[in-house]
Biopython code that builds the backbone (N, CA, C, O; Angstrom):
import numpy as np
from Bio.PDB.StructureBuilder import StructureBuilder

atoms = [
    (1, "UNK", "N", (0.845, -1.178, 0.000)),
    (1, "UNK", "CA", (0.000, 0.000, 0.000)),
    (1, "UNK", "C", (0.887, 1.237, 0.000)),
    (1, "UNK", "O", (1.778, 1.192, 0.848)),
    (2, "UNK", "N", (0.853, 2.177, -0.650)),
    (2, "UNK", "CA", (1.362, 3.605, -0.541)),
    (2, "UNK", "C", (1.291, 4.181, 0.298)),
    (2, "UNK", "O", (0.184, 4.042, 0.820)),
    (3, "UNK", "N", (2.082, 5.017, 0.938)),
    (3, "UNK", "CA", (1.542, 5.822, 1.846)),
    (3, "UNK", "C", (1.754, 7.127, 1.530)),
    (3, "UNK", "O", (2.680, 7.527, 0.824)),
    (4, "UNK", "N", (0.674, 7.993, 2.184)),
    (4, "UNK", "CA", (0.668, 9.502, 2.078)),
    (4, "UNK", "C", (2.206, 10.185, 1.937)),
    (4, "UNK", "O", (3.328, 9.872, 2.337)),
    (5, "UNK", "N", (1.828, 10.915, 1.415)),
    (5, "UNK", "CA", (3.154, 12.029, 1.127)),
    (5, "UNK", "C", (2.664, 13.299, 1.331)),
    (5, "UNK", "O", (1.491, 13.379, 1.696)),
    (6, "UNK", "N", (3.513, 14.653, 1.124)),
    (6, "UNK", "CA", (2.575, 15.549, 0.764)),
    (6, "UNK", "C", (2.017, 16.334, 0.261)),
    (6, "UNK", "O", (1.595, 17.415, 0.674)),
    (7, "UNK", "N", (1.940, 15.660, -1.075)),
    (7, "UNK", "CA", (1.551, 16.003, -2.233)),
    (7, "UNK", "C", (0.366, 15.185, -2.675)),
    (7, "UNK", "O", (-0.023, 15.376, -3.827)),
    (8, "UNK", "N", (-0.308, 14.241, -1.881)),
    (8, "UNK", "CA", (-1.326, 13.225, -1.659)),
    (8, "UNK", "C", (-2.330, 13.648, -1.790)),
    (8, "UNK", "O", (-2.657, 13.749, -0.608)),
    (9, "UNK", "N", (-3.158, 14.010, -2.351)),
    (9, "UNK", "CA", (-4.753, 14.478, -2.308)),
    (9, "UNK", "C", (-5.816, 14.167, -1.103)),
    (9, "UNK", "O", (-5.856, 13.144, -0.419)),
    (10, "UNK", "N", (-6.240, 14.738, -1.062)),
    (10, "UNK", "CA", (-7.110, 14.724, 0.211)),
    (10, "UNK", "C", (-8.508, 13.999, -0.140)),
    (10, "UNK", "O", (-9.106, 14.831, -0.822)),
    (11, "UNK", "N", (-9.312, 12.865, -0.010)),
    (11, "UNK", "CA", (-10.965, 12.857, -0.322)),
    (11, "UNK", "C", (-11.504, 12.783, 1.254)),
    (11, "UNK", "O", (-10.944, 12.349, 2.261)),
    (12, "UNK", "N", (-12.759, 13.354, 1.067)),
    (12, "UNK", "CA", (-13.780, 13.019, 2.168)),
    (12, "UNK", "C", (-14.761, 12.320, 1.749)),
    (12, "UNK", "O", (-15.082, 12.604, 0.595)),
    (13, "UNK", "N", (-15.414, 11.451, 2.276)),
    (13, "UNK", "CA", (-15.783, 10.290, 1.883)),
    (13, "UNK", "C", (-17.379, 10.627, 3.306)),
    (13, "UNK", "O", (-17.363, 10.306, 4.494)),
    (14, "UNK", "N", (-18.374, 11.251, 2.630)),
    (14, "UNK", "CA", (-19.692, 11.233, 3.357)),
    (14, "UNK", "C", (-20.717, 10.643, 3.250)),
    (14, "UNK", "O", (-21.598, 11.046, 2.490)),
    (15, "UNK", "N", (-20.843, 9.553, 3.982)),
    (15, "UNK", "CA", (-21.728, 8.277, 3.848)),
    (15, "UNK", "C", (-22.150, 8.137, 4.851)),
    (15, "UNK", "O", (-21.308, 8.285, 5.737)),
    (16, "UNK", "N", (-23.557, 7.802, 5.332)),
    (16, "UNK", "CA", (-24.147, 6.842, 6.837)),
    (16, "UNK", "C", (-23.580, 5.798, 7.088)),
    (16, "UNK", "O", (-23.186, 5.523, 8.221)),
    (17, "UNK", "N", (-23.432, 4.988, 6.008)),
    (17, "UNK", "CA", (-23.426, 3.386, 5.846)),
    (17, "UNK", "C", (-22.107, 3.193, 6.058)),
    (17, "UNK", "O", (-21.357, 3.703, 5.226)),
    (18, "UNK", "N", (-21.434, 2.351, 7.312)),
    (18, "UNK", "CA", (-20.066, 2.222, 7.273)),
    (18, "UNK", "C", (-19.452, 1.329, 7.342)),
    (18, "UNK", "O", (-18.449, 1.064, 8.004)),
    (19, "UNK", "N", (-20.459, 0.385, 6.122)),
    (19, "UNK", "CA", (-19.824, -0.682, 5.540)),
    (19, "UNK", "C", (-18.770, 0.212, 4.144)),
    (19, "UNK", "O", (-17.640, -0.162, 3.830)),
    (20, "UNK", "N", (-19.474, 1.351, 3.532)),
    (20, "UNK", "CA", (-19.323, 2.007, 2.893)),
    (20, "UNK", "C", (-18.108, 2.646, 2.996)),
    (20, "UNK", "O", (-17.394, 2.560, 1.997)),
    (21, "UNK", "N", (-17.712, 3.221, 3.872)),
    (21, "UNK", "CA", (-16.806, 4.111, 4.489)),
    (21, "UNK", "C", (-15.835, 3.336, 4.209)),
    (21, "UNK", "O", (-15.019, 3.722, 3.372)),
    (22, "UNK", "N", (-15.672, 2.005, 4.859)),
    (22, "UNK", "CA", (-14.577, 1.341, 5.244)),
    (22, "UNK", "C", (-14.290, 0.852, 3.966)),
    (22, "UNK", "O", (-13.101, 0.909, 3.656)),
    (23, "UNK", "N", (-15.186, 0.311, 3.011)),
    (23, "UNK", "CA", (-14.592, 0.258, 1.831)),
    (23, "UNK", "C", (-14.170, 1.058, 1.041)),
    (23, "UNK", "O", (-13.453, 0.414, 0.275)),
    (24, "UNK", "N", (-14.180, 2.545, 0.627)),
    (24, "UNK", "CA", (-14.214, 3.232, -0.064)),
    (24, "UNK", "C", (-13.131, 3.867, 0.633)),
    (24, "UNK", "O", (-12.472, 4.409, -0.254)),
    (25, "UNK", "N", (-12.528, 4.118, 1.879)),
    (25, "UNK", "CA", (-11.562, 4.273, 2.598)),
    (25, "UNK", "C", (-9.979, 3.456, 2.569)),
    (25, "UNK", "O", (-8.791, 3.778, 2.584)),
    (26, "UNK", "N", (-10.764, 2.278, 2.523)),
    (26, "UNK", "CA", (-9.783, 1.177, 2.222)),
    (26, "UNK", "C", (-9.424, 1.158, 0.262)),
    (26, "UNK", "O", (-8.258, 1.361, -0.078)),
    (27, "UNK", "N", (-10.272, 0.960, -0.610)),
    (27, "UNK", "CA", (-9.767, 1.398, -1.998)),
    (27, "UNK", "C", (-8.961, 3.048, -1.950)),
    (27, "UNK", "O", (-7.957, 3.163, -2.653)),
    (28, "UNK", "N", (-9.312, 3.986, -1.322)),
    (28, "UNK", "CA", (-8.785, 5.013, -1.736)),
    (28, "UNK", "C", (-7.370, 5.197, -1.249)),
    (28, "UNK", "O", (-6.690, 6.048, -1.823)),
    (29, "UNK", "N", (-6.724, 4.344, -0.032)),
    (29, "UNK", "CA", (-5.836, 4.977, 0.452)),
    (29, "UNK", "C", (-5.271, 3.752, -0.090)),
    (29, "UNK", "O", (-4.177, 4.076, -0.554)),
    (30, "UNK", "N", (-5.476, 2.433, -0.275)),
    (30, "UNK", "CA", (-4.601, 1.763, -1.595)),
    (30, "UNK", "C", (-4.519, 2.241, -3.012)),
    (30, "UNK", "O", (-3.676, 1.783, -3.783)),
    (31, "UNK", "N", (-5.303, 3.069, -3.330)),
    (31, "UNK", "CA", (-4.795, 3.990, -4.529)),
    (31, "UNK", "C", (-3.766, 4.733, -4.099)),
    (31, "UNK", "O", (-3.010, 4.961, -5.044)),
    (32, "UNK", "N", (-3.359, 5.264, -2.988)),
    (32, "UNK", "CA", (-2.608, 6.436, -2.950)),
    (32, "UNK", "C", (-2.793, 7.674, -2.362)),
    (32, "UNK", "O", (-2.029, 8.639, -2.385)),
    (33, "UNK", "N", (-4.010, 7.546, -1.766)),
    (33, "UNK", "CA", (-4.842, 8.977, -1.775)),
    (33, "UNK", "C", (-4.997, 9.092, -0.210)),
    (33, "UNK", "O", (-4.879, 8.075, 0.473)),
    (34, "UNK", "N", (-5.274, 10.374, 0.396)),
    (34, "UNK", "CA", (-5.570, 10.448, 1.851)),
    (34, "UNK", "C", (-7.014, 10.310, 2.193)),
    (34, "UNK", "O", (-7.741, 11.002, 1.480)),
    (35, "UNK", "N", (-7.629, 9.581, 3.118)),
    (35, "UNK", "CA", (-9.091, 9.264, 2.681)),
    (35, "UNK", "C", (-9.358, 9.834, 4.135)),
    (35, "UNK", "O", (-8.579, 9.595, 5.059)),
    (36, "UNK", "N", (-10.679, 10.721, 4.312)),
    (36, "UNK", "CA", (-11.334, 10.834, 5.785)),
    (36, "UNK", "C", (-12.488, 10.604, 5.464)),
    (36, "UNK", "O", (-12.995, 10.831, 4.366)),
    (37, "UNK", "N", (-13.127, 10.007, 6.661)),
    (37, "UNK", "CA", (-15.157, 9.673, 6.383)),
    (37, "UNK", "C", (-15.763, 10.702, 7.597)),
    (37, "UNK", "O", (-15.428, 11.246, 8.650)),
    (38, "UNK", "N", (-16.864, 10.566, 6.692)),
    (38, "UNK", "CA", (-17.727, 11.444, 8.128)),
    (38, "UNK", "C", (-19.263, 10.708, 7.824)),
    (38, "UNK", "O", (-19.423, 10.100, 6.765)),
    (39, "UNK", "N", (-20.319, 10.808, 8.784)),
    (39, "UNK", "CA", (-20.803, 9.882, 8.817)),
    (39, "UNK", "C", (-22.206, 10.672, 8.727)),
    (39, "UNK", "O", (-23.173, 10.104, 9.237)),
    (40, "UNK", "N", (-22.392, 11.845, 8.166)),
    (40, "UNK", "CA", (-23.703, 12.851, 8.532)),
    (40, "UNK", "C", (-23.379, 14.036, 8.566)),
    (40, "UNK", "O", (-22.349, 14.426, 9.115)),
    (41, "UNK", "N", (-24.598, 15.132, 7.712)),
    (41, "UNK", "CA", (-23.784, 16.270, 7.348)),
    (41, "UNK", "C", (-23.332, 17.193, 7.951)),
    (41, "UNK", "O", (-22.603, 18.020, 7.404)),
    (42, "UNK", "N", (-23.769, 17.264, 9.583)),
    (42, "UNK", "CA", (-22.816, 17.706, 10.736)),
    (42, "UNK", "C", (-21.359, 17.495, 10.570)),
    (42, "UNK", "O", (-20.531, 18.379, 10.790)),
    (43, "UNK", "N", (-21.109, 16.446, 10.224)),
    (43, "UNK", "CA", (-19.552, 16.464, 10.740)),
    (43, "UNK", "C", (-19.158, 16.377, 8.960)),
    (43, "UNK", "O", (-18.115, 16.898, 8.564)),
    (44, "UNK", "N", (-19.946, 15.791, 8.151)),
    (44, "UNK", "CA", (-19.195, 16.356, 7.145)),
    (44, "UNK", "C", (-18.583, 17.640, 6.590)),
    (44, "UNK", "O", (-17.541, 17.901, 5.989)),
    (45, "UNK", "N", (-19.805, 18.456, 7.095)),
    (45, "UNK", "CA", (-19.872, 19.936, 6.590)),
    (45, "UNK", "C", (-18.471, 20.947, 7.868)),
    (45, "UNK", "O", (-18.260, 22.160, 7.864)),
    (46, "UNK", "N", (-17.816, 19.921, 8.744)),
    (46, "UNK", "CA", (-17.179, 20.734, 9.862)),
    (46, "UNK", "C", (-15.776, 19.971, 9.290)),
    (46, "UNK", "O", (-14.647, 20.416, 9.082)),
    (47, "UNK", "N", (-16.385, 18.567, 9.123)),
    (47, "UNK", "CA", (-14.730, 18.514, 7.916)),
    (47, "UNK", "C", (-13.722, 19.522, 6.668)),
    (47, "UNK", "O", (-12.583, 19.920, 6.425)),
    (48, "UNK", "N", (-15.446, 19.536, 6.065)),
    (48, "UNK", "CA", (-15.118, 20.513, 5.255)),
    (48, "UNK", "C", (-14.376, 21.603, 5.361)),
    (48, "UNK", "O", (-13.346, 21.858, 4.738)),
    (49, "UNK", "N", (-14.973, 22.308, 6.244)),
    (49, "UNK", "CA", (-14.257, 23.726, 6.745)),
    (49, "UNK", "C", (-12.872, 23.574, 7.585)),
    (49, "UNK", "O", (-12.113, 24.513, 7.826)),
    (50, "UNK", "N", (-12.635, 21.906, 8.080)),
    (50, "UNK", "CA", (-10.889, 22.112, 8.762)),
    (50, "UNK", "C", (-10.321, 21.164, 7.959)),
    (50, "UNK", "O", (-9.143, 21.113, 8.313)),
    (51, "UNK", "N", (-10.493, 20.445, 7.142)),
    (51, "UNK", "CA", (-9.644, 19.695, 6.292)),
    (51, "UNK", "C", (-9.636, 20.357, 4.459)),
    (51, "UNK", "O", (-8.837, 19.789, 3.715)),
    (52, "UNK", "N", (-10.482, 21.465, 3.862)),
    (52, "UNK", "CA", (-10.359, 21.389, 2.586)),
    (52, "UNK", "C", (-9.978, 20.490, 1.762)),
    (52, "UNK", "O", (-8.910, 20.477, 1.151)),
    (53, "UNK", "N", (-10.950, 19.601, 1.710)),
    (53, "UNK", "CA", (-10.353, 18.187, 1.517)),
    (53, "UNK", "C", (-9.903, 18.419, -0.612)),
    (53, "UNK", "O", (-10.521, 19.375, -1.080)),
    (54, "UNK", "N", (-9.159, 17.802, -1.470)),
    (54, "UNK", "CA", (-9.611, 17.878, -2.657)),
    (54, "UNK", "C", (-10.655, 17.468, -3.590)),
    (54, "UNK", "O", (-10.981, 18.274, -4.461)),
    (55, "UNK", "N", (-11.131, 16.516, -3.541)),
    (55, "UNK", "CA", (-12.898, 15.532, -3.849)),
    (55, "UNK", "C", (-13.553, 15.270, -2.490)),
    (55, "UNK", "O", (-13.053, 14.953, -1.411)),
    (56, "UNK", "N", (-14.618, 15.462, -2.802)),
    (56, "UNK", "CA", (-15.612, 15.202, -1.810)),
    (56, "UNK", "C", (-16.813, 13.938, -2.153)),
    (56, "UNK", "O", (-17.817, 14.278, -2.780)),
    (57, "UNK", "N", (-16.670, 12.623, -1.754)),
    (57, "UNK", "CA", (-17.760, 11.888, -2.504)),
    (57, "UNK", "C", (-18.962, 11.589, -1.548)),
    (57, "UNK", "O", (-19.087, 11.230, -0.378)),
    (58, "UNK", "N", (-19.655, 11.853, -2.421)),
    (58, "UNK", "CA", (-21.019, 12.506, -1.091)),
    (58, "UNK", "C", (-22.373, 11.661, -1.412)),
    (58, "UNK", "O", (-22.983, 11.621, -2.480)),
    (59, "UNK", "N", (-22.659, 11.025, -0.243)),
    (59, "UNK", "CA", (-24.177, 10.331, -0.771)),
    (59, "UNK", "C", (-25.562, 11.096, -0.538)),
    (59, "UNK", "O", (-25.883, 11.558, 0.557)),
    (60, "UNK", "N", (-26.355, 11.180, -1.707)),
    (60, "UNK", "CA", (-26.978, 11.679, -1.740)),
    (60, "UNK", "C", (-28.377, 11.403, -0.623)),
    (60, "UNK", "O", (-29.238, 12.270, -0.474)),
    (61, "UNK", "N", (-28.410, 10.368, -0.063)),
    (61, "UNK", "CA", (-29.640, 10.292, 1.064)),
    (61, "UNK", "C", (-28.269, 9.548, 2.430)),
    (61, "UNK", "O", (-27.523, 8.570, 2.479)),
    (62, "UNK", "N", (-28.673, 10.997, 3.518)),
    (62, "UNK", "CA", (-27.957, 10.451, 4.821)),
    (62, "UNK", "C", (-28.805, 11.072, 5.585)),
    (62, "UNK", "O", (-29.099, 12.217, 5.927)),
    (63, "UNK", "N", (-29.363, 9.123, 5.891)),
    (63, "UNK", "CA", (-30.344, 9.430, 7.030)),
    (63, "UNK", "C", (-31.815, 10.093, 6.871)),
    (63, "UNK", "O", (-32.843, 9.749, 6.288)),
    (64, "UNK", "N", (-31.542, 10.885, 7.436)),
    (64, "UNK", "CA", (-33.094, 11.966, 7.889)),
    (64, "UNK", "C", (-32.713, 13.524, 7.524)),
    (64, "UNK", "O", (-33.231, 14.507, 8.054)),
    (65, "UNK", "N", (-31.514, 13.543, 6.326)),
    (65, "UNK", "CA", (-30.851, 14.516, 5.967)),
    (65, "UNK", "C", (-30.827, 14.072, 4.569)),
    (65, "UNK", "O", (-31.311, 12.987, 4.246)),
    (66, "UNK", "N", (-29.994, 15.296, 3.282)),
    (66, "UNK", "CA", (-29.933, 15.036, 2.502)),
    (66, "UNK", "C", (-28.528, 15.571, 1.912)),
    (66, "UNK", "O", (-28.093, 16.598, 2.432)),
    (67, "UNK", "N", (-27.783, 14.982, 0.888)),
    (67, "UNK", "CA", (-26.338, 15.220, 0.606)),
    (67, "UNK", "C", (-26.223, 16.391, -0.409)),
    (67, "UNK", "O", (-25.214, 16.706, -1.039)),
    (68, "UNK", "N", (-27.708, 17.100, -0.456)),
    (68, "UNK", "CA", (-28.354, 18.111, -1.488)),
    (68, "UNK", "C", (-27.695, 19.178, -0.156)),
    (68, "UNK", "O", (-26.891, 19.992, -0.610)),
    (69, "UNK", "N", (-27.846, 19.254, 0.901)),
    (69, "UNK", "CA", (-27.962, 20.104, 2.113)),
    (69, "UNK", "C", (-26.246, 20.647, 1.805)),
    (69, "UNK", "O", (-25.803, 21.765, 1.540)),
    (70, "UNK", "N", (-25.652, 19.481, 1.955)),
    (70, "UNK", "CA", (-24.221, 19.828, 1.640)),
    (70, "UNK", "C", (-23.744, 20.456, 0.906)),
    (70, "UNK", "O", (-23.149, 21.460, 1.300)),
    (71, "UNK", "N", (-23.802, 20.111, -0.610)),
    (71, "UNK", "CA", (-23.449, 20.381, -1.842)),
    (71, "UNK", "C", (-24.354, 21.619, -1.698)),
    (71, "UNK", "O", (-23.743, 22.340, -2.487)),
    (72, "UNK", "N", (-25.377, 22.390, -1.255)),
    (72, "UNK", "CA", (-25.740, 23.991, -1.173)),
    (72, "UNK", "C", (-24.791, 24.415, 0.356)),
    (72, "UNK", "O", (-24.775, 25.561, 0.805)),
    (73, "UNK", "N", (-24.362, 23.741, 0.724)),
    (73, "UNK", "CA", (-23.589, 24.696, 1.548)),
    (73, "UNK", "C", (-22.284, 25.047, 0.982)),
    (73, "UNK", "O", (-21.736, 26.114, 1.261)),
    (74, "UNK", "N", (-21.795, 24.218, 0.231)),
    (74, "UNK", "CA", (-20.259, 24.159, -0.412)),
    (74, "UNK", "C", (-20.674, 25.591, -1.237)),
    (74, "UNK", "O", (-20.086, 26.653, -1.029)),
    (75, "UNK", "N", (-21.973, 25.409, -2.367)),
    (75, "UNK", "CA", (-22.330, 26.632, -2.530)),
    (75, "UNK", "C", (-22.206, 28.147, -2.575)),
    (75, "UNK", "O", (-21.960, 29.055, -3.368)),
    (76, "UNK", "N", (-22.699, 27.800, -0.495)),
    (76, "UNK", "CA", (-22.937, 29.288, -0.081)),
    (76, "UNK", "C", (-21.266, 29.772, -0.062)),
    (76, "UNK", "O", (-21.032, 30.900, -0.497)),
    (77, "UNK", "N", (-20.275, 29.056, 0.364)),
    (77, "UNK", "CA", (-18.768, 28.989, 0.602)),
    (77, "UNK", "C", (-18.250, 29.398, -0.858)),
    (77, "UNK", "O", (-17.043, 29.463, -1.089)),
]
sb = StructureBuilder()
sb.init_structure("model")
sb.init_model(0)
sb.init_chain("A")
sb.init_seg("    ")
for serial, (resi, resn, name, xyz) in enumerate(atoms, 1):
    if name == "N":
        sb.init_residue(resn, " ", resi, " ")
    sb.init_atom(name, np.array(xyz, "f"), 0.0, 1.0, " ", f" {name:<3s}", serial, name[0])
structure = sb.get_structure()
């Protein structure tokens, strides 16, 4: 597996499901890449603002929330 450098790209990875996470966590940082999850758009949207991550892969239904909520906050930013 590669490890980070720092020149490594950053993804955030916002999913409920963390069967999800862990896979998509686990492919990304064997690509090469720096992977963080967040689990709901509370903590995604607080990622956002202290990690500037470079891709953001975002599911569109979390929970009793929606990944629409996010993507208009990135928006308002």
């Amino acid at each position: 597996m590669k490890q980070p450098t720092k020149s490594t790209k950053e993804i955030l990875v916002i999913d409920d499901d963390s069967d999800t996470q862990i896979f998509l966590k686990k492919i990304l940082n064997g690509a090469g890449f720096s992977c963080s999850v967040a689990g709901d758009v509370e903590s995604g949207s607080n990622a956002i603002q202290t990690q500037a991550p470079h891709l953001i892969l975002l599911d569109y239904k979390l929970g009793q929330e929606s990944g629409f909520e996010v993507k208009e906050f990135l928006r308002s930013k």
